[in-house]
C-alpha positions, 0 to 999 in steps of 0.5 A: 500500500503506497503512502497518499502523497503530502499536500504541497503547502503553498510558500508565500515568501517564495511567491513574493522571491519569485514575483520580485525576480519577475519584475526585475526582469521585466524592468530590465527588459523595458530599460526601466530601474527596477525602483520605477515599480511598486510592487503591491502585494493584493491579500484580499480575502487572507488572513494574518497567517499568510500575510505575516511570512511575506511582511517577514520577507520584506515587503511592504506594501499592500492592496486590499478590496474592502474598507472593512476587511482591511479594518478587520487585520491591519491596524494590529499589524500596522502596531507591529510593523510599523511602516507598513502601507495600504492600498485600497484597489476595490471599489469605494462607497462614499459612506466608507470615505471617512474609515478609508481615508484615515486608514489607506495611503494610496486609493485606486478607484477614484470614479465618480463625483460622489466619491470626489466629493466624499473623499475632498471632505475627508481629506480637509477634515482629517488632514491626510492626503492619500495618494489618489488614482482614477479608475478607468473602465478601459473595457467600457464593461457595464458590471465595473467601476470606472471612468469611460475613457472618453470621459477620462479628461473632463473627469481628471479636470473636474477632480482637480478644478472642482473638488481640488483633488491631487490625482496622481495617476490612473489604474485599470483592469482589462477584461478577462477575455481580451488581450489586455495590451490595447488596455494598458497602452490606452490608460498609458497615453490618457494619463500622458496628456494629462500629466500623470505619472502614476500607472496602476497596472497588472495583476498576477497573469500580465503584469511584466506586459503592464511593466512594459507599458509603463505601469509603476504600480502593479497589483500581484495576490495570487502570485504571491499568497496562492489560490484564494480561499473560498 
């Protein structure tokens, strides 16, 4: 009778070893300092346990779905790490403007003018001032968030001018079922013509493409953490 083959426990820290090697080859193939891109580990949906071995591994950096998710770990590990800093990538409601202000230091999904004018109240009450992404539905897909990219000019102006928001850069995710390379050239050539410099860009499958794109912020889980649980 043979013994049952063990399960292979998936290695965070060696997840992220390898991502990292990924980007510096990436940067390399591009002629981009791999200083240009942040890495932003996505540990949506896991728990300390799997985060804790990759913050032991250096990384710093964080992206995460929901307000009251991120709420649910990070204050406590922020106390025993200091330094750490969080991205939130999801989609933001404005009746969670004033929890993501004060907990996030970067927002990807900037999208609408009620959440311009949540998070503009939210930032001169608190006083922080997170680092603020547009998001642009470069798919023009109906069940996501964001700016349509022919309304992505007027809506950058309308943030800045109108509700005095610092935008400083944009984010997209490109449809599952099309080549996302038009996608990232396009986000590419929007935020050139409006000055920005920040590209939130790729995910696990795609993002040395999204490095070849310019893309200075790309957003890696399953990467790094595995299969997600549920």
């Amino acid at each position: 009778m043979t013994s049952p083959t063990p399960i292979q426990l998936h290695d965070p820290a060696a997840g992220l070893a390898a991502v990292r090697l990924e980007i510096a080859d990436a940067c390399l193939a591009a002629r981009r300092p791999t200083g240009d891109v942040t890495l932003v580990a996505v540990s949506k949906t896991f728990g300390v346990e799997a985060i804790a071995p990759v913050i032991a591994a250096g990384q710093r950096v964080f992206g995460e779905n929901r307000v009251q998710e991120a709420f649910s770990k990070w204050p406590a590990l922020r106390d025993r790490h200091p330094g750490l800093e969080l991205h939130l990538i999801g989609p933001l409601q404005s009746n969670k403007a004033r929890e993501a202000i004060g907990l996030f230091d970067a927002i990807h999904s900037i999208d609408r003018p009620s959440i311009c004018a949540a998070v503009a109240k939210e930032i001169q009450r608190q006083g922080r001032s997170p680092v603020l992404f547009v998001e642009v539905n470069t798919g023009a897909e109906p069940q996501k968030a964001g700016v349509l990219p022919q309304d992505a000019d007027a809506f950058v102006a309308a943030c800045r001018d109108g509700y005095g928001l610092t935008i400083a850069g944009l984010m997209c995710i490109p449809p599952v079922d099309e080549p996302p390379a038009p996608h990232f050239a396009l986000t590419a050539k929007i935020a050139a013509r409006n000055g920005l410099r920040l590209l939130s860009m790729g995910m696990s499958a795609d993002f040395p493409l999204a490095i070849r794109f310019g893309a200075t912020h790309v957003r890696v889980g399953s990467a790094i953490f595995g299969h997600r649980p549920g």
